[in-house]
mmCIF file as Biopython writes it, N, C-alpha, C and O atoms, coordinates in Angstrom:
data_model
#
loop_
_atom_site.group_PDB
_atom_site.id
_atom_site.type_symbol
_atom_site.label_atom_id
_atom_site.label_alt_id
_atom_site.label_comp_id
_atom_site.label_asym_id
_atom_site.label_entity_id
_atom_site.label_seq_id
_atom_site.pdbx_PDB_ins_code
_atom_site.Cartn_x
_atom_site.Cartn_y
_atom_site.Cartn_z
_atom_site.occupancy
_atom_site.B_iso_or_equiv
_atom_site.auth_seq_id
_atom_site.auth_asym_id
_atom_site.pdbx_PDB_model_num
ATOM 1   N N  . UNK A ? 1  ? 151.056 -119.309 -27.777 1.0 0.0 1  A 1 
ATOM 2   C CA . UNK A ? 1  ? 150.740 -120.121 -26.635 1.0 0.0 1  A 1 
ATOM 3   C C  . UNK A ? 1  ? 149.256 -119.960 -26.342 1.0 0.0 1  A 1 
ATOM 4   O O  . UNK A ? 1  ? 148.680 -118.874 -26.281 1.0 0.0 1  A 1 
ATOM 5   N N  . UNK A ? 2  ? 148.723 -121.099 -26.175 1.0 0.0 2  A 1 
ATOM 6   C CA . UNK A ? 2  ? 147.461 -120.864 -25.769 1.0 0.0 2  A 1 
ATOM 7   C C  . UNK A ? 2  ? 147.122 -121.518 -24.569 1.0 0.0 2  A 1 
ATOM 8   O O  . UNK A ? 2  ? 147.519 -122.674 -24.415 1.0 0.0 2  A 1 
ATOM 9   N N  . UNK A ? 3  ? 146.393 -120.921 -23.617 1.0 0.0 3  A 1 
ATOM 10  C CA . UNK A ? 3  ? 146.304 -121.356 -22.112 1.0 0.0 3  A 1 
ATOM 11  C C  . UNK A ? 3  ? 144.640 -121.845 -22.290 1.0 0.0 3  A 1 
ATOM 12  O O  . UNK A ? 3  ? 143.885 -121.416 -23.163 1.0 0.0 3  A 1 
ATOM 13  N N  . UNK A ? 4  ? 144.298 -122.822 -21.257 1.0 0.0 4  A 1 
ATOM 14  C CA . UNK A ? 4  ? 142.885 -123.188 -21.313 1.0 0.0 4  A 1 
ATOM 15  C C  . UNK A ? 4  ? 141.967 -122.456 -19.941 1.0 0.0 4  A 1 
ATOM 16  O O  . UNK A ? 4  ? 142.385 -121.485 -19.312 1.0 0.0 4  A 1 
ATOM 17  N N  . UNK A ? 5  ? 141.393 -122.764 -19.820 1.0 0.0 5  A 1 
ATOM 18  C CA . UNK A ? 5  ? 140.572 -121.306 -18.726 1.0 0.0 5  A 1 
ATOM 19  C C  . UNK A ? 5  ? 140.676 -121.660 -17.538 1.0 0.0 5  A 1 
ATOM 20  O O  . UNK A ? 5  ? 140.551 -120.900 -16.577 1.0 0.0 5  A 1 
ATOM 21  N N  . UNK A ? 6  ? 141.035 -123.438 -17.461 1.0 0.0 6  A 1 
ATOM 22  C CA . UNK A ? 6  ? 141.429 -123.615 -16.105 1.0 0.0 6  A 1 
ATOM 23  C C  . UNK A ? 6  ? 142.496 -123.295 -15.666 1.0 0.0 6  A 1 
ATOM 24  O O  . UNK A ? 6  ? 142.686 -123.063 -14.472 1.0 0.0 6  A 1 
ATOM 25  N N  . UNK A ? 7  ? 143.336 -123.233 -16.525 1.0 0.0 7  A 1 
ATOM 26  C CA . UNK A ? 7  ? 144.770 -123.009 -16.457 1.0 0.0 7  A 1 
ATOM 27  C C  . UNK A ? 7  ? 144.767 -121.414 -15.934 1.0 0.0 7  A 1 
ATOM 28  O O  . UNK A ? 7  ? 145.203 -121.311 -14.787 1.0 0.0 7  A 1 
ATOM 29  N N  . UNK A ? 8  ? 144.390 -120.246 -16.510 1.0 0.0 8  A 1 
ATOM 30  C CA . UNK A ? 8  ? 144.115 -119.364 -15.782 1.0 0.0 8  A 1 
ATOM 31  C C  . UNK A ? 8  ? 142.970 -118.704 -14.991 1.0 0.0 8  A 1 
ATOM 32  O O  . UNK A ? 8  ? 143.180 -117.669 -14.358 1.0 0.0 8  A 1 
ATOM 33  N N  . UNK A ? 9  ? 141.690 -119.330 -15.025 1.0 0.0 9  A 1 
ATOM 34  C CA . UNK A ? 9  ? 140.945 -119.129 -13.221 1.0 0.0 9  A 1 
ATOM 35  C C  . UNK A ? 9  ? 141.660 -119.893 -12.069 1.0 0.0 9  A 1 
ATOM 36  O O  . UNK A ? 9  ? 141.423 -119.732 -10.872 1.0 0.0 9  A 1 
ATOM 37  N N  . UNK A ? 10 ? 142.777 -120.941 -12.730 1.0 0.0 10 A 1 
ATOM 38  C CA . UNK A ? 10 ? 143.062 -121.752 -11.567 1.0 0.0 10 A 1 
ATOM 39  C C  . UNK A ? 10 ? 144.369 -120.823 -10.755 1.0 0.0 10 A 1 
ATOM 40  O O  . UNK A ? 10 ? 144.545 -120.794 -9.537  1.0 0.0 10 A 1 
ATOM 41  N N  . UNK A ? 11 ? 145.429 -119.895 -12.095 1.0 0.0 11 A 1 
ATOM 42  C CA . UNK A ? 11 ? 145.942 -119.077 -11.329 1.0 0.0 11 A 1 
ATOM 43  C C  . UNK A ? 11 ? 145.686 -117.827 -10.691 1.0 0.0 11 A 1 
ATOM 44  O O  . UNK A ? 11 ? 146.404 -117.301 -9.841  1.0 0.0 11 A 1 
ATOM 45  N N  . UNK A ? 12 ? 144.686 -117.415 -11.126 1.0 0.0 12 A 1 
ATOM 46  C CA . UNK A ? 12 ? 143.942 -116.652 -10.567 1.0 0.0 12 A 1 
ATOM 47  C C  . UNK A ? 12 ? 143.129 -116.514 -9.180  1.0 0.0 12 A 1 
ATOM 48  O O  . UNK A ? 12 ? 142.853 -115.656 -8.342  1.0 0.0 12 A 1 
ATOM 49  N N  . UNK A ? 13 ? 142.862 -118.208 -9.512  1.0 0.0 13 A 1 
ATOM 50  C CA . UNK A ? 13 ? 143.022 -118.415 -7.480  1.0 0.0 13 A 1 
ATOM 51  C C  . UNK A ? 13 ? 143.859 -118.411 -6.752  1.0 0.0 13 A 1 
ATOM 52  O O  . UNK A ? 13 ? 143.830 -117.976 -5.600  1.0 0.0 13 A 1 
ATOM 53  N N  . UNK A ? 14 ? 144.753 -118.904 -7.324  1.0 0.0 14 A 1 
ATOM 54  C CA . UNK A ? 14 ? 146.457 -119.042 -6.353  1.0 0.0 14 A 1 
ATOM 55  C C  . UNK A ? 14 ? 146.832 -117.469 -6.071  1.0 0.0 14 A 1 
ATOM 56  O O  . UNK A ? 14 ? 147.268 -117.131 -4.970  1.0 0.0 14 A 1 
ATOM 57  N N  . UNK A ? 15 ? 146.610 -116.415 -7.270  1.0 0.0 15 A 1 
ATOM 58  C CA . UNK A ? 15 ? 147.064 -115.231 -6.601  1.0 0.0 15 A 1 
ATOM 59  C C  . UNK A ? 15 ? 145.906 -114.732 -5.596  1.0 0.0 15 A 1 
ATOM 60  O O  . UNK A ? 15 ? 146.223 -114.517 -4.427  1.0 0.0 15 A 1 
ATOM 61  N N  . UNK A ? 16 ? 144.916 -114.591 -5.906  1.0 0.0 16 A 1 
ATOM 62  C CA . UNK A ? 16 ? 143.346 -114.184 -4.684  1.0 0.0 16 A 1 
ATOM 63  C C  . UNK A ? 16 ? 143.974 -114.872 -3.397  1.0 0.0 16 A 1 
ATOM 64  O O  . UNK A ? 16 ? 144.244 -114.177 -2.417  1.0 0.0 16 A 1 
ATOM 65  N N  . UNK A ? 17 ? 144.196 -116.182 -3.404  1.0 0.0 17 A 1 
ATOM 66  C CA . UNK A ? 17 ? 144.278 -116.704 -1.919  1.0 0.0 17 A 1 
ATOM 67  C C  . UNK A ? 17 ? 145.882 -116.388 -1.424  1.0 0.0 17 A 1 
ATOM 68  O O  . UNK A ? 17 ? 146.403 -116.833 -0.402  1.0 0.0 17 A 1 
ATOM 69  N N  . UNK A ? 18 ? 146.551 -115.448 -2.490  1.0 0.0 18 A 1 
ATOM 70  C CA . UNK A ? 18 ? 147.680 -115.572 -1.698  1.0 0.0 18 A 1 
ATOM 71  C C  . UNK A ? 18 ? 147.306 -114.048 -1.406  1.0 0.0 18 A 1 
ATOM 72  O O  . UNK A ? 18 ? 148.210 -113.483 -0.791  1.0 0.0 18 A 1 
ATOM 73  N N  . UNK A ? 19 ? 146.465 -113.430 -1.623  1.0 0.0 19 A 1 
ATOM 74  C CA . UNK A ? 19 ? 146.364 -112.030 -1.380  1.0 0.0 19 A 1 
ATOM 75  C C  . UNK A ? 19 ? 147.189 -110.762 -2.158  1.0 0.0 19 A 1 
ATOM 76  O O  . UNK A ? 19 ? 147.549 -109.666 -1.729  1.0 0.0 19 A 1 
ATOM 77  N N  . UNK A ? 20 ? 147.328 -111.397 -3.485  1.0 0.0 20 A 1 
ATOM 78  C CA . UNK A ? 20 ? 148.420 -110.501 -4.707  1.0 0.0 20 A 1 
ATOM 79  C C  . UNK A ? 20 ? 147.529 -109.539 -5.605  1.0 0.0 20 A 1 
ATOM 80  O O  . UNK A ? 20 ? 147.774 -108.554 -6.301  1.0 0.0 20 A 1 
ATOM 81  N N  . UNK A ? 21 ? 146.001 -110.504 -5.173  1.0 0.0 21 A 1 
ATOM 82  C CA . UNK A ? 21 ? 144.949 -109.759 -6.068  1.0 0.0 21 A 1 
ATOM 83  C C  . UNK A ? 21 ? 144.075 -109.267 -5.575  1.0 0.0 21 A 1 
ATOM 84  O O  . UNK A ? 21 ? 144.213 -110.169 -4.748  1.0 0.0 21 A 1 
ATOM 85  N N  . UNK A ? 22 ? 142.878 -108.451 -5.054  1.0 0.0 22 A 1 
ATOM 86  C CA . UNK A ? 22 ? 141.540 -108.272 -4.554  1.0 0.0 22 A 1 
ATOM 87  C C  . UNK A ? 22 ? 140.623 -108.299 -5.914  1.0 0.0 22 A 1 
ATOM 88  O O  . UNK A ? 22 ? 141.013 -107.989 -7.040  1.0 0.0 22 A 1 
ATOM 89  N N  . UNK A ? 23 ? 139.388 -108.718 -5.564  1.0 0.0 23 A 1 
ATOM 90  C CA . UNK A ? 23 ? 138.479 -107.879 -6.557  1.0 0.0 23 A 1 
ATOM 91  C C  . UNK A ? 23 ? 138.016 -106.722 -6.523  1.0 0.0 23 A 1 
ATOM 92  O O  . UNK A ? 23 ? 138.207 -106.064 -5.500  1.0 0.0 23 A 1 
ATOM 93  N N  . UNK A ? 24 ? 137.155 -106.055 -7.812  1.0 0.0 24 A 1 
ATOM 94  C CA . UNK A ? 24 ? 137.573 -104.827 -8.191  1.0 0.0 24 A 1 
ATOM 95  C C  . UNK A ? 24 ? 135.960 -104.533 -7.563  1.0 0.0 24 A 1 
ATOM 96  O O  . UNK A ? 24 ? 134.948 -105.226 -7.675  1.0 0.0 24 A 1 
ATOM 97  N N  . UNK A ? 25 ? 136.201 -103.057 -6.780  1.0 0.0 25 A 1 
ATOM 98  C CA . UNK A ? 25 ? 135.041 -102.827 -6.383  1.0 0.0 25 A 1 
ATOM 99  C C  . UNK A ? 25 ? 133.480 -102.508 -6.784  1.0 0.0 25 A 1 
ATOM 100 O O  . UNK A ? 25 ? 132.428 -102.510 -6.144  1.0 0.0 25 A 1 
ATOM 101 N N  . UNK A ? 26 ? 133.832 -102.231 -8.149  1.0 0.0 26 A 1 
ATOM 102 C CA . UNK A ? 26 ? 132.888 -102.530 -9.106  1.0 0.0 26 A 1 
ATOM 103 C C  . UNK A ? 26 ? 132.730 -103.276 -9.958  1.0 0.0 26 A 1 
ATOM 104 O O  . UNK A ? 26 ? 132.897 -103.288 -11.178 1.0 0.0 26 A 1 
ATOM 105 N N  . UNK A ? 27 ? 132.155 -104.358 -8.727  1.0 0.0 27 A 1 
ATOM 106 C CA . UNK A ? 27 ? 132.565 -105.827 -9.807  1.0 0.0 27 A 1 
ATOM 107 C C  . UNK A ? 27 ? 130.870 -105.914 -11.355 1.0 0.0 27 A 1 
ATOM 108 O O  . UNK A ? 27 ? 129.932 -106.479 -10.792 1.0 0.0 27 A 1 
ATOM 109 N N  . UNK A ? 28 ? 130.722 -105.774 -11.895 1.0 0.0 28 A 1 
ATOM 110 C CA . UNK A ? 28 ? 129.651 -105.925 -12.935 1.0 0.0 28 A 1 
ATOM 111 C C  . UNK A ? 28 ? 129.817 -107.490 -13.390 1.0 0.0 28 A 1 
ATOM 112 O O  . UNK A ? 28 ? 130.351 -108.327 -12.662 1.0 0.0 28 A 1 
ATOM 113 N N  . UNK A ? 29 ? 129.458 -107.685 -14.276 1.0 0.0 29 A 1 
ATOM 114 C CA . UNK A ? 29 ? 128.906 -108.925 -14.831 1.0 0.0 29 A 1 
ATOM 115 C C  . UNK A ? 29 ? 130.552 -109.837 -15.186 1.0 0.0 29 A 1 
ATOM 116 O O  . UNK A ? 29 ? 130.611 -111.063 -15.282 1.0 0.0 29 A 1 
ATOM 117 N N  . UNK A ? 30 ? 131.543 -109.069 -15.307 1.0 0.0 30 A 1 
ATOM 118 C CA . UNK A ? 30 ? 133.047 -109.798 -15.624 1.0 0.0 30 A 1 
ATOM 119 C C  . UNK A ? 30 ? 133.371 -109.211 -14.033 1.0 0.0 30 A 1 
ATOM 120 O O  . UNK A ? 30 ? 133.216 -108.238 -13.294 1.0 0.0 30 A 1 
ATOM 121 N N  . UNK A ? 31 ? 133.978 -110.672 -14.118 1.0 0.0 31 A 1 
ATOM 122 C CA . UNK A ? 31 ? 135.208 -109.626 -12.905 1.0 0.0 31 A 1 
ATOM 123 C C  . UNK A ? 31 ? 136.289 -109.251 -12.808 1.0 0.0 31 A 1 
ATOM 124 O O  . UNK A ? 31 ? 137.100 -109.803 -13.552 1.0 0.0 31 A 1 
ATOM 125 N N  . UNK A ? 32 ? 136.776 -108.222 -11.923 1.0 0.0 32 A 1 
ATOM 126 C CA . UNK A ? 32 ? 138.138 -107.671 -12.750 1.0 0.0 32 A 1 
ATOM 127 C C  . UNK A ? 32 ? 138.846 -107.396 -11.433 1.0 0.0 32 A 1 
ATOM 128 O O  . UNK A ? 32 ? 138.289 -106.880 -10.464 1.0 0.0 32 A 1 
ATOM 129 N N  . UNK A ? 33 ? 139.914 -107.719 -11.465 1.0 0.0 33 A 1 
ATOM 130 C CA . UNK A ? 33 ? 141.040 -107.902 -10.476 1.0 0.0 33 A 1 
ATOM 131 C C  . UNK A ? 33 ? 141.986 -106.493 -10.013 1.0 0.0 33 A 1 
ATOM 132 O O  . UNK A ? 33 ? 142.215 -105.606 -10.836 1.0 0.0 33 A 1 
ATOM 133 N N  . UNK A ? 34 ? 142.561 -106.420 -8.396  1.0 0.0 34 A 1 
ATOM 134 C CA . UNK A ? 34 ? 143.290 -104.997 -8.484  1.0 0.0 34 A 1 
ATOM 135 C C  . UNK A ? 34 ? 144.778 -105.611 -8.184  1.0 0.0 34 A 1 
ATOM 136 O O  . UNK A ? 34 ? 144.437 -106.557 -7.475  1.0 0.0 34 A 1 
ATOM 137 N N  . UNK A ? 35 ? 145.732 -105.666 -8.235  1.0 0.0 35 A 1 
ATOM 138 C CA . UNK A ? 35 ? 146.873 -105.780 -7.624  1.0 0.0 35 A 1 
ATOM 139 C C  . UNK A ? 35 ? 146.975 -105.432 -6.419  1.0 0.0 35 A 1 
ATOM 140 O O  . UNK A ? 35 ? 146.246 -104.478 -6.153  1.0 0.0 35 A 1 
ATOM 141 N N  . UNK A ? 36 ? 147.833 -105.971 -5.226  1.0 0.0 36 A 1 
ATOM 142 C CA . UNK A ? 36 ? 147.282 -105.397 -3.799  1.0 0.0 36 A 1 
ATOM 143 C C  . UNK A ? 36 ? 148.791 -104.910 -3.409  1.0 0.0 36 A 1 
ATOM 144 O O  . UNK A ? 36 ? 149.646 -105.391 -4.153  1.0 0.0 36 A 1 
ATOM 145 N N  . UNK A ? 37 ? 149.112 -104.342 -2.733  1.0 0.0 37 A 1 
ATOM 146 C CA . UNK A ? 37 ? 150.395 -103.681 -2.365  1.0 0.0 37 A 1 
ATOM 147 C C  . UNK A ? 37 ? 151.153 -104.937 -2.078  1.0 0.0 37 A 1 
ATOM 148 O O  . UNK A ? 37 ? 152.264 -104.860 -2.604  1.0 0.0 37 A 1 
ATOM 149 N N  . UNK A ? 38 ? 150.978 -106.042 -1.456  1.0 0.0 38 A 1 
ATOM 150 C CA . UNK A ? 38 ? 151.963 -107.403 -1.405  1.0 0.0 38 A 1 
ATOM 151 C C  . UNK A ? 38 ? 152.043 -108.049 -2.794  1.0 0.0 38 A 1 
ATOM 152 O O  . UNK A ? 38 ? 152.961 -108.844 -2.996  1.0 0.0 38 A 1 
ATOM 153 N N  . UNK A ? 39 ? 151.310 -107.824 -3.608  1.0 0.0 39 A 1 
ATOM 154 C CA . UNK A ? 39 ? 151.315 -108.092 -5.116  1.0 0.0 39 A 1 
ATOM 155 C C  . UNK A ? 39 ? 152.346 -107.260 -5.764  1.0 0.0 39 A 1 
ATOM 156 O O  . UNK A ? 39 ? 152.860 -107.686 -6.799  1.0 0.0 39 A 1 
ATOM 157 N N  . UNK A ? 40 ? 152.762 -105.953 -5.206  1.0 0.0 40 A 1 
ATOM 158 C CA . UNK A ? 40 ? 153.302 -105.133 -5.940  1.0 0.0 40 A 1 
ATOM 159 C C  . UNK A ? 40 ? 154.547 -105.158 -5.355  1.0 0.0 40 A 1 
ATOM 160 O O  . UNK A ? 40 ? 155.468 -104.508 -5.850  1.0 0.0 40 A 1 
ATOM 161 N N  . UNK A ? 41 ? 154.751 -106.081 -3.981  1.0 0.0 41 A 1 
ATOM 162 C CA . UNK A ? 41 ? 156.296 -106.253 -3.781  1.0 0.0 41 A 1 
ATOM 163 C C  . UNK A ? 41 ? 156.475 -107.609 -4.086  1.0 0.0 41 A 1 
ATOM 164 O O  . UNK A ? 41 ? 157.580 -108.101 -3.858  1.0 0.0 41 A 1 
ATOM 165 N N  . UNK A ? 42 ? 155.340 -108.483 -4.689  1.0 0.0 42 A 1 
ATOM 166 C CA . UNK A ? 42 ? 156.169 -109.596 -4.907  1.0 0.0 42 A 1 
ATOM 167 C C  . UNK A ? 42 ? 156.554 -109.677 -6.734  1.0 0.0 42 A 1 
ATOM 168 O O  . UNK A ? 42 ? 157.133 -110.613 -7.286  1.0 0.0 42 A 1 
ATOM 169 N N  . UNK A ? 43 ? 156.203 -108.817 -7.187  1.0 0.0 43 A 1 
ATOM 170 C CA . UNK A ? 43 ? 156.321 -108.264 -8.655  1.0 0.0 43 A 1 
ATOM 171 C C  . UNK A ? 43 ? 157.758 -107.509 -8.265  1.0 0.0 43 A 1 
ATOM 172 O O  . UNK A ? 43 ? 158.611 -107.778 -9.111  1.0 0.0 43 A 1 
ATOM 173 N N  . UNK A ? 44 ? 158.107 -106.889 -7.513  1.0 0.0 44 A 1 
ATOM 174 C CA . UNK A ? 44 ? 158.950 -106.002 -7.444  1.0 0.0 44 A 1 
ATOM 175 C C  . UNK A ? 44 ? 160.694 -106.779 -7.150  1.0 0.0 44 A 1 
ATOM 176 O O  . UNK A ? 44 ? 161.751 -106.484 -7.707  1.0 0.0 44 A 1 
ATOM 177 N N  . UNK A ? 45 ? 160.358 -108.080 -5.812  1.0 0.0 45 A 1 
ATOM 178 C CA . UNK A ? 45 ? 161.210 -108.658 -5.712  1.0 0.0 45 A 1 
ATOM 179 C C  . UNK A ? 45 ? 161.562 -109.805 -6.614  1.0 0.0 45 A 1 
ATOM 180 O O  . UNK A ? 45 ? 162.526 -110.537 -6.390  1.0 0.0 45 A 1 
ATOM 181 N N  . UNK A ? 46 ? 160.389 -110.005 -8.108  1.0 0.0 46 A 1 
ATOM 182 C CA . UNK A ? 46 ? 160.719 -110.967 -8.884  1.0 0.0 46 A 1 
ATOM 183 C C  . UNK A ? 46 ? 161.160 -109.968 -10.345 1.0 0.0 46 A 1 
ATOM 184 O O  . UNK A ? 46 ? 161.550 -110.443 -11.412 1.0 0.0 46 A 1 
ATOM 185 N N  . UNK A ? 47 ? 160.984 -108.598 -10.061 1.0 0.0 47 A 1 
ATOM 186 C CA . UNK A ? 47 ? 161.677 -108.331 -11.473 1.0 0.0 47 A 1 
ATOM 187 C C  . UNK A ? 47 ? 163.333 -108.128 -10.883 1.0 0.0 47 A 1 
ATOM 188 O O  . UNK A ? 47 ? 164.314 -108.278 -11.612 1.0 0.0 47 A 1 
ATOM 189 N N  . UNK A ? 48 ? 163.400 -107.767 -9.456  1.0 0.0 48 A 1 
ATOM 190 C CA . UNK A ? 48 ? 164.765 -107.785 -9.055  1.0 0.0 48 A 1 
ATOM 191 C C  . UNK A ? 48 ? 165.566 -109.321 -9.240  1.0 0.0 48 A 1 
ATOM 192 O O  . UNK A ? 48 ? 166.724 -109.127 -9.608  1.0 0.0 48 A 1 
ATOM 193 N N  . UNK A ? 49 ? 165.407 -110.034 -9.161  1.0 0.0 49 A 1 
ATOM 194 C CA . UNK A ? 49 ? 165.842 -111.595 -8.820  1.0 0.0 49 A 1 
ATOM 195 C C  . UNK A ? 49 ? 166.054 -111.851 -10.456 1.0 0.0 49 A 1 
ATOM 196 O O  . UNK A ? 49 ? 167.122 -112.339 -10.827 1.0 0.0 49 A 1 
ATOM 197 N N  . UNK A ? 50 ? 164.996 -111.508 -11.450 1.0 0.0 50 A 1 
ATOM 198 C CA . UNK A ? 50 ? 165.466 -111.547 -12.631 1.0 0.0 50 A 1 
ATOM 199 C C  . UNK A ? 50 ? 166.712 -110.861 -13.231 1.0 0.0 50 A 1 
ATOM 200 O O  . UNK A ? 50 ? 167.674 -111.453 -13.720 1.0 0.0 50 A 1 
ATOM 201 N N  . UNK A ? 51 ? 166.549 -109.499 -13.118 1.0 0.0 51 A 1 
ATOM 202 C CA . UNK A ? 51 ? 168.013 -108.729 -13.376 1.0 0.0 51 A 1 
ATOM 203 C C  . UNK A ? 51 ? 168.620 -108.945 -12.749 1.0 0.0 51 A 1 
ATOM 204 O O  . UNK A ? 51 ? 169.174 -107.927 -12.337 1.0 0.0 51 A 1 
ATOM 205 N N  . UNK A ? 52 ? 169.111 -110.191 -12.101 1.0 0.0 52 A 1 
ATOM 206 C CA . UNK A ? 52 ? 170.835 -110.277 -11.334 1.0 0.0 52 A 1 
ATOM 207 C C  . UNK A ? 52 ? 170.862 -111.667 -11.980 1.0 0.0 52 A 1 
ATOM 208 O O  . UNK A ? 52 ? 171.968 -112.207 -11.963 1.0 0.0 52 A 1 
ATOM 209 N N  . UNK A ? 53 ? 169.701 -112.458 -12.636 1.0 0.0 53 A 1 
ATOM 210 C CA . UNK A ? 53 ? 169.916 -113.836 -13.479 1.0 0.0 53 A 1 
ATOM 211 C C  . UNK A ? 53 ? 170.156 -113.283 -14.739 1.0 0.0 53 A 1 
ATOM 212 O O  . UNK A ? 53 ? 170.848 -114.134 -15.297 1.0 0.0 53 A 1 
ATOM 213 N N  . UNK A ? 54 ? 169.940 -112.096 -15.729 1.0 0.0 54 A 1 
ATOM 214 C CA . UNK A ? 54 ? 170.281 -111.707 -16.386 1.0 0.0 54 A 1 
ATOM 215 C C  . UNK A ? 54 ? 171.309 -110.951 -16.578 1.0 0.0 54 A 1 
ATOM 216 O O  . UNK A ? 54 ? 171.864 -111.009 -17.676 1.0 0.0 54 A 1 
ATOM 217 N N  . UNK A ? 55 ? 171.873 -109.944 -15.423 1.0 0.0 55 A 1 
ATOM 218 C CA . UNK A ? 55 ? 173.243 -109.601 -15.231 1.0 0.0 55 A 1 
ATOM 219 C C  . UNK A ? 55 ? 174.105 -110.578 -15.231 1.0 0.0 55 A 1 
ATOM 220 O O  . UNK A ? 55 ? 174.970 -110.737 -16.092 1.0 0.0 55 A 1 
ATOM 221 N N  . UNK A ? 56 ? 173.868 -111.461 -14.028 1.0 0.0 56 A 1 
ATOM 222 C CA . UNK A ? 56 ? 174.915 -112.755 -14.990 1.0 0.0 56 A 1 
ATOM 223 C C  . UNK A ? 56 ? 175.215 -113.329 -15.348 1.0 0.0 56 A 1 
ATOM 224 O O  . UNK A ? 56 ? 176.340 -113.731 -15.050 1.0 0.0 56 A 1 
ATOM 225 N N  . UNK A ? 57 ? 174.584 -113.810 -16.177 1.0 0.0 57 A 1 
ATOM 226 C CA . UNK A ? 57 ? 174.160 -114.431 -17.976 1.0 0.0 57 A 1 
ATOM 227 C C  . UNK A ? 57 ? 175.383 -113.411 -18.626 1.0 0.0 57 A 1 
ATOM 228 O O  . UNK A ? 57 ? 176.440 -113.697 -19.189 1.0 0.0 57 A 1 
ATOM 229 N N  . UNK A ? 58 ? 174.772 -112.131 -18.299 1.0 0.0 58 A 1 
ATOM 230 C CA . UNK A ? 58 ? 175.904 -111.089 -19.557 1.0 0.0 58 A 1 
ATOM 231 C C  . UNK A ? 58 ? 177.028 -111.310 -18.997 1.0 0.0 58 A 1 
ATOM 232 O O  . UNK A ? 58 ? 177.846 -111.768 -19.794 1.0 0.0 58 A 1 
ATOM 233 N N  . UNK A ? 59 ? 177.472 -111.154 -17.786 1.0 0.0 59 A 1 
ATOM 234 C CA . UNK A ? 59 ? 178.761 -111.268 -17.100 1.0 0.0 59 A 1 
ATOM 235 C C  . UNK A ? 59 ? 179.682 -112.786 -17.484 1.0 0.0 59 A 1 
ATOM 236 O O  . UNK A ? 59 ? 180.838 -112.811 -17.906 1.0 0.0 59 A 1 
ATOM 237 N N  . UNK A ? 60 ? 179.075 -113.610 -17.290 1.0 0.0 60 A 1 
ATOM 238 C CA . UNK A ? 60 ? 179.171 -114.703 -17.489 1.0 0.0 60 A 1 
ATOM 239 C C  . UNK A ? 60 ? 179.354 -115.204 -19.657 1.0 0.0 60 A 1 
ATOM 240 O O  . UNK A ? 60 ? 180.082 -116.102 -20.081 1.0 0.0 60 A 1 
ATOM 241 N N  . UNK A ? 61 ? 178.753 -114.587 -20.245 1.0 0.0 61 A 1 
ATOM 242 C CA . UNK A ? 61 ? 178.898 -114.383 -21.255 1.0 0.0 61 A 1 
ATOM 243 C C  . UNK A ? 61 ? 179.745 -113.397 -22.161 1.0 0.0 61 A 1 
ATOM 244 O O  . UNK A ? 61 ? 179.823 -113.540 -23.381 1.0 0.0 61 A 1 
ATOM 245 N N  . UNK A ? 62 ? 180.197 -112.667 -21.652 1.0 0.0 62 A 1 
ATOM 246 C CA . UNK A ? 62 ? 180.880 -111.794 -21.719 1.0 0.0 62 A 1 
ATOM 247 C C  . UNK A ? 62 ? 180.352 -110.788 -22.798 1.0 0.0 62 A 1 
ATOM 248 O O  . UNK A ? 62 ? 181.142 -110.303 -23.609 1.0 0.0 62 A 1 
ATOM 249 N N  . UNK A ? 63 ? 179.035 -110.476 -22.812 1.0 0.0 63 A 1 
ATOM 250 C CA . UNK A ? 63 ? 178.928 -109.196 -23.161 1.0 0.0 63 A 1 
ATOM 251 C C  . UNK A ? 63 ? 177.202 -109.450 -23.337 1.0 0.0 63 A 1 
ATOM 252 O O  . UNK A ? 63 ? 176.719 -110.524 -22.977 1.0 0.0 63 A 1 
ATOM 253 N N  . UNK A ? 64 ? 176.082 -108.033 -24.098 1.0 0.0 64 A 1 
ATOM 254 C CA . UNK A ? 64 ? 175.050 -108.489 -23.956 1.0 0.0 64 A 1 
ATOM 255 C C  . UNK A ? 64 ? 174.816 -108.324 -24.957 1.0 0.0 64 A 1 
ATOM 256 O O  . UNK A ? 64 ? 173.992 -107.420 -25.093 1.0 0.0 64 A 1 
ATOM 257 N N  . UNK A ? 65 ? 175.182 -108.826 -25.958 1.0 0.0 65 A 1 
ATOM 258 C CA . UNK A ? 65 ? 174.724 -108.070 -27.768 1.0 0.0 65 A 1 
ATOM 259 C C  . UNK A ? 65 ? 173.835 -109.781 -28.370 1.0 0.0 65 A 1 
ATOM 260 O O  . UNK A ? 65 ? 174.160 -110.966 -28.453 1.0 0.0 65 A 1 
ATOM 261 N N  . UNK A ? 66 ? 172.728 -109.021 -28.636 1.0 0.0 66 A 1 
ATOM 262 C CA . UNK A ? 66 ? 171.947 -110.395 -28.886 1.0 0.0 66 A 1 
ATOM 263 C C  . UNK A ? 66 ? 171.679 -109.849 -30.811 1.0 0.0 66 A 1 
ATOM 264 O O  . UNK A ? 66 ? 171.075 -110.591 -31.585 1.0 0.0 66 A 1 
#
């Protein structure tokens, strides 16, 4: 897959303005991003929401052997 740069500075704004990211306090010539504690619960409540779409997938499938 290849993404084009708007495609990610553009999400890269969406997380900054949602406040998921800060910049890094030593910003030098690149800039480099921190995760912000609301970043780290909305990572947290989307790996949860995944394992209960994947629990039941298996449930629903009746077993998990891929």
């Amino acid at each position: 897959m290849k993404l084009g740069a708007g495609t990610i500075y553009g999400e890269i704004k969406t997380l900054f303005d949602r406040g998921w990211i800060r910049t890094s306090e030593d910003v030098g010539r690149k800039k480099e991003y921190i995760i912000t504690e609301e970043g780290k619960k909305v990572i947290q409540s989307e790996i949860s929401r995944l394992r209960e779409l994947f629990d039941n997938g298996v449930r629903i499938t009746g077993g998990g052997k891929f």
